[in-house]
Biopython code that builds the backbone (N, CA, C, O; Angstrom):
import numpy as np
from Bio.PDB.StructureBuilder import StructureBuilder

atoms = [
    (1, "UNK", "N", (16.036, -42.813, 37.239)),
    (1, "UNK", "CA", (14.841, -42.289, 36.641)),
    (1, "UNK", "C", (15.048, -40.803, 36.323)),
    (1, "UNK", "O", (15.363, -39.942, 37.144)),
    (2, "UNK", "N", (14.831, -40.630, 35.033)),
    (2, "UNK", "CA", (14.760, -39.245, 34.614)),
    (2, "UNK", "C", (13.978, -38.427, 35.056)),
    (2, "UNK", "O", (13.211, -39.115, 35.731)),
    (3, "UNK", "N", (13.590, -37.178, 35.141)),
    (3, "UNK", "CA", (12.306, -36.281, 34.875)),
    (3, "UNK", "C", (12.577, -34.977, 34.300)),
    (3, "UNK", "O", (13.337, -34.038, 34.537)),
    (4, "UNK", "N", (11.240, -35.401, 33.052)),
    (4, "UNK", "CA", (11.625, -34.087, 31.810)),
    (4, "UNK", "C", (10.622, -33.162, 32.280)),
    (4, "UNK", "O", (9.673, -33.542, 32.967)),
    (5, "UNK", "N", (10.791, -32.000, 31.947)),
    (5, "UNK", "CA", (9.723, -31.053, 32.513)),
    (5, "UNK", "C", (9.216, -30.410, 31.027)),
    (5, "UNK", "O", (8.843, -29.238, 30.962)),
    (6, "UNK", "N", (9.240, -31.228, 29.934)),
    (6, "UNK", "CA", (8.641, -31.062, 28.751)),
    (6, "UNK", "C", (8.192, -32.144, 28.026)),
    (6, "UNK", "O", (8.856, -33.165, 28.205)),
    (7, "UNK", "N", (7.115, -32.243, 27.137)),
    (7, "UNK", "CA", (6.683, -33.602, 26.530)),
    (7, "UNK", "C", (7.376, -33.536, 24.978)),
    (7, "UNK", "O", (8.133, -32.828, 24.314)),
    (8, "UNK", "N", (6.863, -34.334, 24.913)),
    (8, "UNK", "CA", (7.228, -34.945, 22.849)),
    (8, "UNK", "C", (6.762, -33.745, 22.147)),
    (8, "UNK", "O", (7.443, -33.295, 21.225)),
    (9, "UNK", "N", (5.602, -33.155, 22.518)),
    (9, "UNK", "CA", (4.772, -32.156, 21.842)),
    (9, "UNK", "C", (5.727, -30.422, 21.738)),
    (9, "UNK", "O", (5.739, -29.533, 20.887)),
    (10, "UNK", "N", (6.338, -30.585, 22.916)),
    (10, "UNK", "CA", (6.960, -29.325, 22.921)),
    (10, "UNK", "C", (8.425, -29.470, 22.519)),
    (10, "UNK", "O", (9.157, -28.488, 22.393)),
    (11, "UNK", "N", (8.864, -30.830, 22.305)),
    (11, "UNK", "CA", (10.060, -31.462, 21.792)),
    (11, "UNK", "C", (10.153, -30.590, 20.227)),
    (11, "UNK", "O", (10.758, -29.583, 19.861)),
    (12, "UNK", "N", (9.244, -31.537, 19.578)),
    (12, "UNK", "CA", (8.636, -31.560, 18.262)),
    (12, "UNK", "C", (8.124, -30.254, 17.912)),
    (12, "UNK", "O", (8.189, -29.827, 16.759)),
    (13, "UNK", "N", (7.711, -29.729, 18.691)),
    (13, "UNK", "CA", (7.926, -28.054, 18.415)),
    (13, "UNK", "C", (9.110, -27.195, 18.274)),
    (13, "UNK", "O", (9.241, -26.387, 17.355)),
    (14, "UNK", "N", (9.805, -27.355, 19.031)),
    (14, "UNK", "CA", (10.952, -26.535, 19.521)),
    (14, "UNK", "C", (12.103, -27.295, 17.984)),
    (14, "UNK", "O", (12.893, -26.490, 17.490)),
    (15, "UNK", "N", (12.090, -28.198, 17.616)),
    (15, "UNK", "CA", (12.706, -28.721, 16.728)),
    (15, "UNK", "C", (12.375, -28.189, 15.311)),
    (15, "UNK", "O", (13.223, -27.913, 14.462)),
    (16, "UNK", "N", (10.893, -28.070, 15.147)),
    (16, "UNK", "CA", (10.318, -27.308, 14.338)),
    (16, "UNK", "C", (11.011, -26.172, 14.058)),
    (16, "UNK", "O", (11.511, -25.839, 12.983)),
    (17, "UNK", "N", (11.005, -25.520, 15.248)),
    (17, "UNK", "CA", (11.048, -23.936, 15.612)),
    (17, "UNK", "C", (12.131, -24.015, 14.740)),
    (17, "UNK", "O", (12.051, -23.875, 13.520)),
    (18, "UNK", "N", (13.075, -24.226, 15.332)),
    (18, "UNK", "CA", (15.065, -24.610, 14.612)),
    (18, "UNK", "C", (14.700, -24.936, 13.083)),
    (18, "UNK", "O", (14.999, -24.151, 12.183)),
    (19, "UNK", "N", (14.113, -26.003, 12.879)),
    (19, "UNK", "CA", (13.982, -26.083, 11.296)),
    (19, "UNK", "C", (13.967, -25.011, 10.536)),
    (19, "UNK", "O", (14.599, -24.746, 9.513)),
    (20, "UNK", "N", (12.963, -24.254, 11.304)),
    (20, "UNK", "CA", (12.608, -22.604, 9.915)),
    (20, "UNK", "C", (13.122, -22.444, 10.501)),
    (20, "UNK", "O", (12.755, -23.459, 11.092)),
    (21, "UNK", "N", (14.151, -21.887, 11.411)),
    (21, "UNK", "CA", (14.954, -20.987, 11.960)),
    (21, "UNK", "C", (16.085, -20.982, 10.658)),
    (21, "UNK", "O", (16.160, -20.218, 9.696)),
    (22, "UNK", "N", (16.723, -21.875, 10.952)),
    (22, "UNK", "CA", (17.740, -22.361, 9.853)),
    (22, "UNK", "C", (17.882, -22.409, 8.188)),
    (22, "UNK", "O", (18.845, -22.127, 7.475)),
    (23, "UNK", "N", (16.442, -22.914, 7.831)),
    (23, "UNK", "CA", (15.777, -22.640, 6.725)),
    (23, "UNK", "C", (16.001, -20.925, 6.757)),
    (23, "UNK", "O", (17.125, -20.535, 6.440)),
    (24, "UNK", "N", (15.216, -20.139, 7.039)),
    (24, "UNK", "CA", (14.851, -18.792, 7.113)),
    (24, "UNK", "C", (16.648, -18.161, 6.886)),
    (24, "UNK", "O", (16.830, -17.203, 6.135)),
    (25, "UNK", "N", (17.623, -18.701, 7.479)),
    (25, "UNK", "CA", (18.832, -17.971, 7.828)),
    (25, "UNK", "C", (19.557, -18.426, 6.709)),
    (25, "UNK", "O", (20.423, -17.639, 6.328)),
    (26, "UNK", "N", (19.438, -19.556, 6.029)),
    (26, "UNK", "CA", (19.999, -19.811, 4.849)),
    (26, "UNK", "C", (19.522, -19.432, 4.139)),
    (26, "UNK", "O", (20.427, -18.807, 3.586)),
    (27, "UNK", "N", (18.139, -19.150, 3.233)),
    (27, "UNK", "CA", (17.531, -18.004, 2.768)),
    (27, "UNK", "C", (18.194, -16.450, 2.480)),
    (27, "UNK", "O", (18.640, -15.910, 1.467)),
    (28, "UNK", "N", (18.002, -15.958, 4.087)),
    (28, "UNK", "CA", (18.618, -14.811, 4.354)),
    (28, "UNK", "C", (20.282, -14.600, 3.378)),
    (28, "UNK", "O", (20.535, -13.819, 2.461)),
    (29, "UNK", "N", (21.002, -15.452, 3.926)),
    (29, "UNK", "CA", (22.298, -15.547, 3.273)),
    (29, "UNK", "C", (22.127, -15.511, 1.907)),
    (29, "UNK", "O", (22.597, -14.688, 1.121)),
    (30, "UNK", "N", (21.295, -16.630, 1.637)),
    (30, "UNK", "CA", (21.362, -16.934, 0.110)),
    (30, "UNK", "C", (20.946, -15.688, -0.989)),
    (30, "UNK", "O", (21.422, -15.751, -2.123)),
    (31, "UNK", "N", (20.353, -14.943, -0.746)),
    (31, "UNK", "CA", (19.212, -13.473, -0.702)),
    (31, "UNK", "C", (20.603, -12.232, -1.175)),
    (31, "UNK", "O", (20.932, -11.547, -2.144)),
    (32, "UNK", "N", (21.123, -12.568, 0.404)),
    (32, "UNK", "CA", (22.135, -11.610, 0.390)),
    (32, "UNK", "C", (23.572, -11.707, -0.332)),
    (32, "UNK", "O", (24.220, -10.672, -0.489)),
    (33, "UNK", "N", (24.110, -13.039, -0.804)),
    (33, "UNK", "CA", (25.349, -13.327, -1.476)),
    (33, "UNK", "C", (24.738, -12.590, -2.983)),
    (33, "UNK", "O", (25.315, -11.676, -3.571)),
    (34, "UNK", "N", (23.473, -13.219, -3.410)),
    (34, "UNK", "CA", (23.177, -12.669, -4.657)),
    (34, "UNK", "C", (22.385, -11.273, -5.157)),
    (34, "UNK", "O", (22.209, -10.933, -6.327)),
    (35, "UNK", "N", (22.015, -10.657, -4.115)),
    (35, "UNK", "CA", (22.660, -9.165, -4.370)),
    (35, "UNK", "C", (23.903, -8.608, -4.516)),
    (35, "UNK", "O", (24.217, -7.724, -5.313)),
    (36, "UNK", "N", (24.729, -9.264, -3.562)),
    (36, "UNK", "CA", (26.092, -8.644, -3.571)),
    (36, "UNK", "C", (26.799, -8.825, -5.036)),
    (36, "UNK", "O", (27.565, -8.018, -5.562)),
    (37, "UNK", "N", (26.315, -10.195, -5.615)),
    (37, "UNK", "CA", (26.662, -10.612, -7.225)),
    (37, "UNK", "C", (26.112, -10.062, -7.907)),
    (37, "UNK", "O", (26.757, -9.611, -8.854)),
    (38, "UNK", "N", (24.711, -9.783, -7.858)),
    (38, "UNK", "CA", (23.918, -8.815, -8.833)),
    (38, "UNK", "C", (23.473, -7.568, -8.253)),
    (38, "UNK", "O", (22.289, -7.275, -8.080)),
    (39, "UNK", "N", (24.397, -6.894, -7.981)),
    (39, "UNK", "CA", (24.350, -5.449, -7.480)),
    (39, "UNK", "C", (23.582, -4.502, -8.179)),
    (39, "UNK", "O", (22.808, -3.685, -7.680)),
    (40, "UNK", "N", (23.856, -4.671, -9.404)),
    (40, "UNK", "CA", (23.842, -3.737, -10.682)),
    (40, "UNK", "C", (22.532, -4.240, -11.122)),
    (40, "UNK", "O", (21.669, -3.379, -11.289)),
    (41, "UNK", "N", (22.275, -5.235, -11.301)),
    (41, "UNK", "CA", (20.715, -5.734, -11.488)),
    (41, "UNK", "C", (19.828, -5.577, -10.967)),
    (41, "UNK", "O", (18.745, -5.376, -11.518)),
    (42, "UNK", "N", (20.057, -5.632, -9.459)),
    (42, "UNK", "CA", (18.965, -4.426, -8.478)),
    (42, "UNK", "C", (18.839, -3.445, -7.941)),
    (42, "UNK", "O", (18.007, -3.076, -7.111)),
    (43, "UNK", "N", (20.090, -2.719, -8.620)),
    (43, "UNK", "CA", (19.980, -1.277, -8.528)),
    (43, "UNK", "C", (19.056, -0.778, -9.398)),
    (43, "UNK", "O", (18.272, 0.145, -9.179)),
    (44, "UNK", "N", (19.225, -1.685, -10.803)),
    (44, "UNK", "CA", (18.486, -0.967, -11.798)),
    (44, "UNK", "C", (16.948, -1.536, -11.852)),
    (44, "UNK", "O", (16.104, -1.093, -12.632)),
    (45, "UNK", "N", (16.726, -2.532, -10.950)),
    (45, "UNK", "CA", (15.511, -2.415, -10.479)),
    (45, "UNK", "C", (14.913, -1.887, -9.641)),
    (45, "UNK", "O", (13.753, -1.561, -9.896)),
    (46, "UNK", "N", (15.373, -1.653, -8.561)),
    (46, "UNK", "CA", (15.194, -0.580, -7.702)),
    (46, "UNK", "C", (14.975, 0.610, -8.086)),
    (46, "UNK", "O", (14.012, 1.170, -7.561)),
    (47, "UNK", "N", (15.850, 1.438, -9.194)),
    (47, "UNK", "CA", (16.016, 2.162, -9.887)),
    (47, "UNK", "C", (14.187, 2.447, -10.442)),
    (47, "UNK", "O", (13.515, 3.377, -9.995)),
    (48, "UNK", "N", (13.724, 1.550, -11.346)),
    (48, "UNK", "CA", (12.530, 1.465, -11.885)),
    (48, "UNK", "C", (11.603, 1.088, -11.242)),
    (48, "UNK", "O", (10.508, 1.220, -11.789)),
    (49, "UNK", "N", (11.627, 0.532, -9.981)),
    (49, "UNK", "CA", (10.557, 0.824, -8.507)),
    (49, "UNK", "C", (10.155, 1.883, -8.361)),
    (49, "UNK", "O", (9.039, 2.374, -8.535)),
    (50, "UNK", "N", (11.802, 2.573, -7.766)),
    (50, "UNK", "CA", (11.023, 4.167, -7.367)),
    (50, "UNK", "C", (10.716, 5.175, -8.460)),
    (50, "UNK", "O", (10.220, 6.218, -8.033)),
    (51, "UNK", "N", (10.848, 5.124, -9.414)),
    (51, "UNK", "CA", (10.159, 5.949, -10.447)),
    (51, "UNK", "C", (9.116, 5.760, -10.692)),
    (51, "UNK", "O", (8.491, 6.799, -10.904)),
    (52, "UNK", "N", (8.121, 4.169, -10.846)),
    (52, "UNK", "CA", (7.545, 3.710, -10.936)),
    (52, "UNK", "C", (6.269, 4.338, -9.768)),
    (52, "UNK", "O", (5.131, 4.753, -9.987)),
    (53, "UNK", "N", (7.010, 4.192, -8.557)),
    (53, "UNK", "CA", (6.278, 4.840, -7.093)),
    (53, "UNK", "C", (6.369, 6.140, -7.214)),
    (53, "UNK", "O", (5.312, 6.613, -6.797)),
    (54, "UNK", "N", (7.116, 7.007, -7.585)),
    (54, "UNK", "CA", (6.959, 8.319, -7.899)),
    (54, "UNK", "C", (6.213, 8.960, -8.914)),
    (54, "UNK", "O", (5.638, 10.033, -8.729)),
    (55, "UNK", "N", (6.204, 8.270, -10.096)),
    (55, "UNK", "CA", (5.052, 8.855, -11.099)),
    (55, "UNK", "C", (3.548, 8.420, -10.309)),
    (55, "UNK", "O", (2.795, 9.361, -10.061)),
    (56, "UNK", "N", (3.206, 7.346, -10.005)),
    (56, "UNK", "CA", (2.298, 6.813, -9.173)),
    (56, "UNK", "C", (1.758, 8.329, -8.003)),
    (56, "UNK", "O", (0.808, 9.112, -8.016)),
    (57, "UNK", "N", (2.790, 8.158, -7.242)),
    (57, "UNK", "CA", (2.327, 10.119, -6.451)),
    (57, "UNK", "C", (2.382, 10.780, -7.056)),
    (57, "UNK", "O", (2.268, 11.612, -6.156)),
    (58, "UNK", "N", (2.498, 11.594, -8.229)),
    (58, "UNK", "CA", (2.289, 12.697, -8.973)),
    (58, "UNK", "C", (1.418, 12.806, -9.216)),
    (58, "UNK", "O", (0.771, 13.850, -9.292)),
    (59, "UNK", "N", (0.913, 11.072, -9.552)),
    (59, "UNK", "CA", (-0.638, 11.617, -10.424)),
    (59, "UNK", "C", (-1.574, 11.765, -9.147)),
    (59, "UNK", "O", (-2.443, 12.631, -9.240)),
    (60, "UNK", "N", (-1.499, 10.900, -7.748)),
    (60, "UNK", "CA", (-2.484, 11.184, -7.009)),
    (60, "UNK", "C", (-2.369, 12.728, -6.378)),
    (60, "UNK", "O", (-3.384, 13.177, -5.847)),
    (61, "UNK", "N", (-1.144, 13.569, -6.421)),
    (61, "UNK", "CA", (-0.822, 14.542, -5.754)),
    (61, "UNK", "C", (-2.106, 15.179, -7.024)),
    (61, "UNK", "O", (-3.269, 15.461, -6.736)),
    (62, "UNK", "N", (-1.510, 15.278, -8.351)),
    (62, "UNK", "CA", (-2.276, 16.281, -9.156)),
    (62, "UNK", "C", (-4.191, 16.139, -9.015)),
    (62, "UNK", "O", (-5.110, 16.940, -9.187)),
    (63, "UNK", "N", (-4.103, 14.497, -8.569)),
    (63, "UNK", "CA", (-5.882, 14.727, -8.740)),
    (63, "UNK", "C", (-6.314, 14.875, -7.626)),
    (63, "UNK", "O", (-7.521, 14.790, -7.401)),
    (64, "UNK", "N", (-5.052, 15.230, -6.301)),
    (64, "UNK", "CA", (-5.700, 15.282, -5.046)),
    (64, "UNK", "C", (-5.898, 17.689, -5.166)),
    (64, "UNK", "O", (-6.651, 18.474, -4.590)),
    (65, "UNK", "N", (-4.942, 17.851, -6.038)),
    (65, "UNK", "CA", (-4.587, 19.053, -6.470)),
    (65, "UNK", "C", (-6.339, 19.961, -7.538)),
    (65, "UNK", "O", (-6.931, 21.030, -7.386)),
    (66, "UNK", "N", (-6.513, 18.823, -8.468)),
    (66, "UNK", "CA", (-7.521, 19.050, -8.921)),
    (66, "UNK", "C", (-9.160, 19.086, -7.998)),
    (66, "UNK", "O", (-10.190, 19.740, -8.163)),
    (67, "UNK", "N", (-8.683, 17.892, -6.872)),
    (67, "UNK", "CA", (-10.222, 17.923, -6.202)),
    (67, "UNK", "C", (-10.421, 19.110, -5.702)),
    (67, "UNK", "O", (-11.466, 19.760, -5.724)),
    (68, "UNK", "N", (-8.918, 19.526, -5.029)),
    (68, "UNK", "CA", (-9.426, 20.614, -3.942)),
    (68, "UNK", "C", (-10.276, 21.904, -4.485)),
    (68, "UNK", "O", (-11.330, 22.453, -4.165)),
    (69, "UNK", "N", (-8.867, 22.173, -5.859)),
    (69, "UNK", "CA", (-9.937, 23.099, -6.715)),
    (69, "UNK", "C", (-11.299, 23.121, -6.695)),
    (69, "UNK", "O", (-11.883, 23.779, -5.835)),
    (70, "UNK", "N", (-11.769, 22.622, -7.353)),
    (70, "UNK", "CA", (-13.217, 22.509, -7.430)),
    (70, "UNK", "C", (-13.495, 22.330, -6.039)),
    (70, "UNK", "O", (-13.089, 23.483, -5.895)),
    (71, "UNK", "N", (-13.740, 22.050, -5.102)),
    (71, "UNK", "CA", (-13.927, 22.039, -3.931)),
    (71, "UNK", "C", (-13.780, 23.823, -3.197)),
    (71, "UNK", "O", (-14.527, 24.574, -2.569)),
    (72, "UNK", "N", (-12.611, 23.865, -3.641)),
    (72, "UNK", "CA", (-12.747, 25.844, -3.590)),
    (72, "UNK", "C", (-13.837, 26.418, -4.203)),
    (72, "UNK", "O", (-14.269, 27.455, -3.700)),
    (73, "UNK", "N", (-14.403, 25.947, -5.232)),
    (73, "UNK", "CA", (-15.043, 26.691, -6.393)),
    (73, "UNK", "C", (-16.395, 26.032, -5.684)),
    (73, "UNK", "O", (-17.341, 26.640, -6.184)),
    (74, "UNK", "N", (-16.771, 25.296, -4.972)),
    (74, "UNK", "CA", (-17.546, 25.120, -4.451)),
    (74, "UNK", "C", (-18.287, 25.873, -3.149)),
    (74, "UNK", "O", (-19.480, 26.175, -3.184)),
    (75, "UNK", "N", (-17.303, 26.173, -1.840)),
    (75, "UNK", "CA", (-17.582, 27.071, -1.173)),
    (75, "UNK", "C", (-17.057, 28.241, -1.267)),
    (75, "UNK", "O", (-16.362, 28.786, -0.410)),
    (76, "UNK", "N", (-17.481, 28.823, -2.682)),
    (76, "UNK", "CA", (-17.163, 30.422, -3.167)),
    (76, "UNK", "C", (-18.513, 30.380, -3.438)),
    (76, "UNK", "O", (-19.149, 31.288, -2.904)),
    (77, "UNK", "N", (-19.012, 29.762, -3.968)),
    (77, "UNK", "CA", (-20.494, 29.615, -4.245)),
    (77, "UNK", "C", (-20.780, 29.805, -5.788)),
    (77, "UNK", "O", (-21.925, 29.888, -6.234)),
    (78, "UNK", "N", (-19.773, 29.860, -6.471)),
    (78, "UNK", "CA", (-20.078, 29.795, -7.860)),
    (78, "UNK", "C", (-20.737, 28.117, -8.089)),
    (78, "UNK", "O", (-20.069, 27.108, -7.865)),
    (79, "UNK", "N", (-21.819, 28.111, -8.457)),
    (79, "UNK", "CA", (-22.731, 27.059, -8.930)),
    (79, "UNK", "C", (-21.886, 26.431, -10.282)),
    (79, "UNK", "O", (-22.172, 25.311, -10.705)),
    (80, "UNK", "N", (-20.961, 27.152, -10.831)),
    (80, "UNK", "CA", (-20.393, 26.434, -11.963)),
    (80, "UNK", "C", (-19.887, 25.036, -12.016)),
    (80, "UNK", "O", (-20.180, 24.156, -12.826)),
    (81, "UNK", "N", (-18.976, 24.989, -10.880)),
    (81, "UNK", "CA", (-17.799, 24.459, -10.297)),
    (81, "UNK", "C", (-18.796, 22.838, -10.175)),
    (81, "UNK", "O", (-18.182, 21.965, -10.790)),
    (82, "UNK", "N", (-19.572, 22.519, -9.808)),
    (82, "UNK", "CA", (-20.035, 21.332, -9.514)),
    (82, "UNK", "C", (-21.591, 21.302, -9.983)),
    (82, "UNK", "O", (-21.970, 20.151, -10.197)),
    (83, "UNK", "N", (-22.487, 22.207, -10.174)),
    (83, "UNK", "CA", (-23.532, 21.941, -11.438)),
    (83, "UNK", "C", (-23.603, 22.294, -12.760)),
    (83, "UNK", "O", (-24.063, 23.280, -13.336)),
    (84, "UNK", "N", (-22.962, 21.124, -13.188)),
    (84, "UNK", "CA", (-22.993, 21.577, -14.876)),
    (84, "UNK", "C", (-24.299, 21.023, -15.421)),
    (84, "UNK", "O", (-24.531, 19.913, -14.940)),
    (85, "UNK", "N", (-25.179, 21.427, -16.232)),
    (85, "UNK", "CA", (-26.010, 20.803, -17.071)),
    (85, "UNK", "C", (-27.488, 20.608, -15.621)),
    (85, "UNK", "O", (-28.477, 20.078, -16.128)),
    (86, "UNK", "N", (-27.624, 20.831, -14.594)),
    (86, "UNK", "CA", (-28.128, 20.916, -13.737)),
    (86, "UNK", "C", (-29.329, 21.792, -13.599)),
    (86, "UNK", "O", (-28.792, 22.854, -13.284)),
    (87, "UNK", "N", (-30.681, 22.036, -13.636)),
    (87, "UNK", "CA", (-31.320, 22.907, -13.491)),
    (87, "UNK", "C", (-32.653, 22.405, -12.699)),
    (87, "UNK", "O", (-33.343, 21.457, -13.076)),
    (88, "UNK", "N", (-32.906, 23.202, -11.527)),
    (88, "UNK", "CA", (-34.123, 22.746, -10.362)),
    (88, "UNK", "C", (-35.291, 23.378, -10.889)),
    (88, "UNK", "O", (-35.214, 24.419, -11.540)),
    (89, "UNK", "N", (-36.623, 22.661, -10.579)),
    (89, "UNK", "CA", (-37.766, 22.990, -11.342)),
    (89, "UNK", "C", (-38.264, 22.598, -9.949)),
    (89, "UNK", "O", (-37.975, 21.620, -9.259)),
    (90, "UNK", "N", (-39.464, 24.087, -9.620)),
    (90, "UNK", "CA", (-40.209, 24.027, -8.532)),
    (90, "UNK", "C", (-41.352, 23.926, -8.785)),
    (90, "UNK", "O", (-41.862, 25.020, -9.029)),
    (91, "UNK", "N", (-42.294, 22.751, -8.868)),
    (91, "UNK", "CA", (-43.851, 22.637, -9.184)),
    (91, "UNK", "C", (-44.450, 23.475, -8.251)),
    (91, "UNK", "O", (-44.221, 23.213, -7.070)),
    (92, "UNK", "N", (-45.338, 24.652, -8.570)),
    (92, "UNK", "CA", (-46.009, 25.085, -7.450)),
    (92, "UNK", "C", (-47.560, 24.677, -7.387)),
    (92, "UNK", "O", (-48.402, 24.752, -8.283)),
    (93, "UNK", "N", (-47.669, 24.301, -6.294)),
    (93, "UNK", "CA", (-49.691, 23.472, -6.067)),
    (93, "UNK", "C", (-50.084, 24.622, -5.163)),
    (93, "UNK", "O", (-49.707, 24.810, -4.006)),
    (94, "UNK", "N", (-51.234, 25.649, -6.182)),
    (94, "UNK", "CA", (-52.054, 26.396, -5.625)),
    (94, "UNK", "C", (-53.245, 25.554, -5.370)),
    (94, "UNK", "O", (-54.196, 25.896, -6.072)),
    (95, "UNK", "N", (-53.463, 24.645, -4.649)),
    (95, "UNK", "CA", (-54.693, 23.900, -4.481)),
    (95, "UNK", "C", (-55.064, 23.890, -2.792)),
    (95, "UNK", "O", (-56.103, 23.562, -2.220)),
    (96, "UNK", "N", (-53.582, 24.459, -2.186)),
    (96, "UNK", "CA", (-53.454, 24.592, -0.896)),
    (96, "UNK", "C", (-55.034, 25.341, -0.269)),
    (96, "UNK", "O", (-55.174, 25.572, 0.932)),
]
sb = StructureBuilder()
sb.init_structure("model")
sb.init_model(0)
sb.init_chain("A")
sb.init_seg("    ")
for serial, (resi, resn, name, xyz) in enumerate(atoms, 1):
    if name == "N":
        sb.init_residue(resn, " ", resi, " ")
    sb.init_atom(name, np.array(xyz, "f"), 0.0, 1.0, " ", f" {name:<3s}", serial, name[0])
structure = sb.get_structure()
């Protein structure tokens, strides 16, 4: 008489597990032979990633560049800087 100290359930798991394991590692390989063949093809995509990601930060650097401005021009207290076209009207009630 045998005794397993695991069921079918954790069998069938663990077999699983190995399936994508293996799957996943042939993948991996497969991934990696064809970079090594198309070197030059994802360099020059890579290439046009990071330029792609770099113009991308320029522009948020410049409008993070532009907020602050005005944000200066704000606690200087020039009213220019953030009320344009803006003008407060005080009703006064002498009925008090």
């Amino acid at each position: 008489m045998s005794f397993r100290f695991y069921t079918n359930l954790i069998s069938r798991a663990s077999r699983n597990l190995a399936g994508g394991i293996f799957v996943a590692g042939m993948l991996l390989i497969g991934f990696g032979f064809l970079i090594w063949v198309l070197r030059e093809l994802f360099a020059i995509l890579f290439a046009i990633l990071f330029c792609a990601v770099g113009v991308g930060c320029l522009i948020v650097g410049v409008k993070i560049f532009l907020a602050q401005r005005k944000f200066d021009k704000m606690s200087r207290g020039d009213s220019d800087g953030y009320r344009k076209n803006v003008h407060i009207h005080i009703e006064e009630d002498h009925n008090i």
